[in-house]
N, C-alpha and C positions, 0 to 999 in steps of 0.2 A: 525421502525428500529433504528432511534437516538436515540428513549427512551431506548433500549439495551443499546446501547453503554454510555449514561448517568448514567446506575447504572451498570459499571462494570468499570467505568474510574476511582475511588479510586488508584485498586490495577491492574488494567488491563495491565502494563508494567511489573511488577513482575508476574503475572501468566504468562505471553506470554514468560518470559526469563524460567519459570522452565516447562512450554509446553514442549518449545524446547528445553531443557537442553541446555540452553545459547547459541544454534549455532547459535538465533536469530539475536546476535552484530554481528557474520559472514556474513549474509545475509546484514545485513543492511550497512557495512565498504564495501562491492561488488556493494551495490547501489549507496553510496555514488563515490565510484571509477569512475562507469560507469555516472555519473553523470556528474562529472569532475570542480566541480564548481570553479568559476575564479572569481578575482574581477569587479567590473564592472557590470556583469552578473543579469539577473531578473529571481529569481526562483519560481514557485509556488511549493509546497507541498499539495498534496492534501490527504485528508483523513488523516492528521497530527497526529492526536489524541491530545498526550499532548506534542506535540513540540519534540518526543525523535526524528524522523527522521529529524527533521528542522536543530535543532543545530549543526550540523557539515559543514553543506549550508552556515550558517552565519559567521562561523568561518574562512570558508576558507576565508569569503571577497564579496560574495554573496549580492545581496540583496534579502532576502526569505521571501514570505508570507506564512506561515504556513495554511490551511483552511479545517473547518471540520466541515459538519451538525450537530454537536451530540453538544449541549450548555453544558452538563455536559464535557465532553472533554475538551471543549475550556477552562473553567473556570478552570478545572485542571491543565491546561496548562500553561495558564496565572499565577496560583501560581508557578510551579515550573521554567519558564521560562520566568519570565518577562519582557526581552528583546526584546522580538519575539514580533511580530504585527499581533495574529491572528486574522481570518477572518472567520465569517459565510458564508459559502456557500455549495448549492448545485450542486454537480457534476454532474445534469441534465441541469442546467441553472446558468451557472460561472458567479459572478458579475464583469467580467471585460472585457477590452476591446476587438476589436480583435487582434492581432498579438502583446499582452503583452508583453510574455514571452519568453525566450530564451530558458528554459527547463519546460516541465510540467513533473513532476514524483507524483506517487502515489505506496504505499506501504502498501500491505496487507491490501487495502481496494477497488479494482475495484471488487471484485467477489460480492461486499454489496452493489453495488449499484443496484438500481430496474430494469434499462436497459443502459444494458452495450454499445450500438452502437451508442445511445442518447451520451453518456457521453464521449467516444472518440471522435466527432465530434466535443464536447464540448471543449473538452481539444486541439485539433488539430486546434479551430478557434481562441483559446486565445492566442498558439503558433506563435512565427514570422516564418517568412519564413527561409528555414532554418533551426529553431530548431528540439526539439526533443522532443522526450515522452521516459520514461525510466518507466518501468514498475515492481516492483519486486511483487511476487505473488504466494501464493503456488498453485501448480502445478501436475504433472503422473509422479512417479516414472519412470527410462527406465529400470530395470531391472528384468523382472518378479517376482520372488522372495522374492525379497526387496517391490514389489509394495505389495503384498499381507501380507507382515510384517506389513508396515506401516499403511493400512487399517485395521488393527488389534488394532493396538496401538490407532490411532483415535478414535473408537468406543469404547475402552475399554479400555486404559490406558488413554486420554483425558480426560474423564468426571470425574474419579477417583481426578487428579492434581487436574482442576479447582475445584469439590467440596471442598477443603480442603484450598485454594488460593483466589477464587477469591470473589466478592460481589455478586456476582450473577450467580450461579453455570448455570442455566437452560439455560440462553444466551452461552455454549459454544456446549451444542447440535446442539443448530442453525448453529455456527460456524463449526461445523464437517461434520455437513447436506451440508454446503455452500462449504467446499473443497473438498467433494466426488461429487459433481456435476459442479464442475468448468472446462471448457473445455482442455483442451491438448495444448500443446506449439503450436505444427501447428494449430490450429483450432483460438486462439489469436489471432495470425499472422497475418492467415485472416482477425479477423476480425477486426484491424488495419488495415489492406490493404484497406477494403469494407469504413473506414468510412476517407481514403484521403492518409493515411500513405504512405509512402513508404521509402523500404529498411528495410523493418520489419526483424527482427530477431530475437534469442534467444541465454542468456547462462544457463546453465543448474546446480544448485548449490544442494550441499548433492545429486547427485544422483536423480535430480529431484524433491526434493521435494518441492522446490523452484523455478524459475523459472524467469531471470533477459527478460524483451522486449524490444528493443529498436527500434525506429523509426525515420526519418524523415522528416519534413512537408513539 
């Protein structure tokens, strides 16, 4: 799986804005919001890439670890963000303490990990008491309609963008395979609930296709 993400991290922030016809920064200014990050505060960023969701963490006054399995990511990141102090790690087995962090968020990357129940427990025991998980994620359309547009576009306007954008066309099949099998807002919920969560919820961004979680540990 990081080997994907190692040969598409070149150009992988620019395919992912012309993906989503740029409502990507939407989604991501929604995370940051629900985030809320304060000086003081110790953030992890999980599945960072190359630091585009970190740097607004840091700005506000944050202290934010940026951390992401894929060594070609990090290295990209490290060029374009040399600020940041990223970190390898795997979101099965997080190298750090317990009760670290004030906020764990992850963004557009829990649906890639190998088990996802493992990895919220994960996130939930590096958390303080107290904190939170903010989860941004694509997600189930709620409009019937619009869901069976989208599933269209996926399959057949996705693969079209990425051939022409990214370094590694064949890694975004995977990616369309990974968000037509990714479970539903309430089914999440749960299973933040199952792994300590509580006060789990949802907002619901583009009509679903998106999908913000937030929790309390």
């Amino acid at each position: 799986m990081s080997e994907m993400f190692d040969q598409v991290a070149p150009r992988y922030d620019l395919t992912n804005d012309l993906l989503s016809l740029g409502i990507d920064r939407l989604w991501r200014s929604q995370t940051v919001a629900a985030v809320d990050p304060q000086p003081g505060q110790v953030i992890l960023d999980l599945a960072a890439g190359t630091g585009t969701s970190t740097h607004p963490f840091a700005e506000a006054g944050a202290t934010v670890i940026p951390a992401d399995l894929s060594e070609g990511m990090l290295t990209e990141g490290k060029k374009r963000q040399p600020d940041l102090s990223f970190v390898n790690a795997d979101a099965l087995a997080l190298p750090f303490a317990d009760a670290t962090f004030d906020t764990v968020t992850i963004s557009f990357g829990l649906r890639n990990v190998e088990n996802v129940p493992v990895a919220l427990a994960e996130m939930y025991r590096v958390t303080k008491p107290g904190g939170r998980i903010v989860i941004c994620e694509f997600s189930t359309p709620t409009w019937k309609p619009f869901r069976e547009f989208y599933r269209k576009y996926l399959t057949r306007g996705f693969p079209v963008v990425a051939l022409f954008t990214s370094t590694n066309p064949d890694a975004y099949n995977y990616l369309v395979e990974s968000i037509l099998a990714w479970p539903d807002q309430p089914s999440l919920a749960q299973e933040l609930t199952k792994a300590g969560w509580k006060r789990a919820e949802w907002k619901n961004l583009s009509g679903g296709v998106v999908a913000l979680h937030r929790a309390r540990r």
